[in-house]
C-alpha positions, 0 to 999 in steps of 0.5 A: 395456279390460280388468277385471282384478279377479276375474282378477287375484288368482288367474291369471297375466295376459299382457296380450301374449297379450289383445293388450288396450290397458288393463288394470285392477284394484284390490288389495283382492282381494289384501289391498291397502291401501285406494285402490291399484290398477293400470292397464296402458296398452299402449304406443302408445295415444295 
């Protein structure tokens, strides 16, 4: 598990190169409304 959220905002992210099976942050960094967020689940994790 990843955590994205000081990263997230300011660098380009490639989950591909991590090789990372999740990958989380929330977008308050962004200025995002208040709740919303984000999780990558790479495929073929059961």
């Amino acid at each position: 598990l990843v955590d994205g959220a000081q990263s997230v905002p300011h660098m380009p992210i490639d989950v591909q190169r991590l090789e990372c099976d999740f990958l989380a942050f929330s977008g308050h960094n962004m200025l995002a409304p208040t709740g919303i967020g984000c999780l990558y689940i790479r495929d073929g994790v059961p």
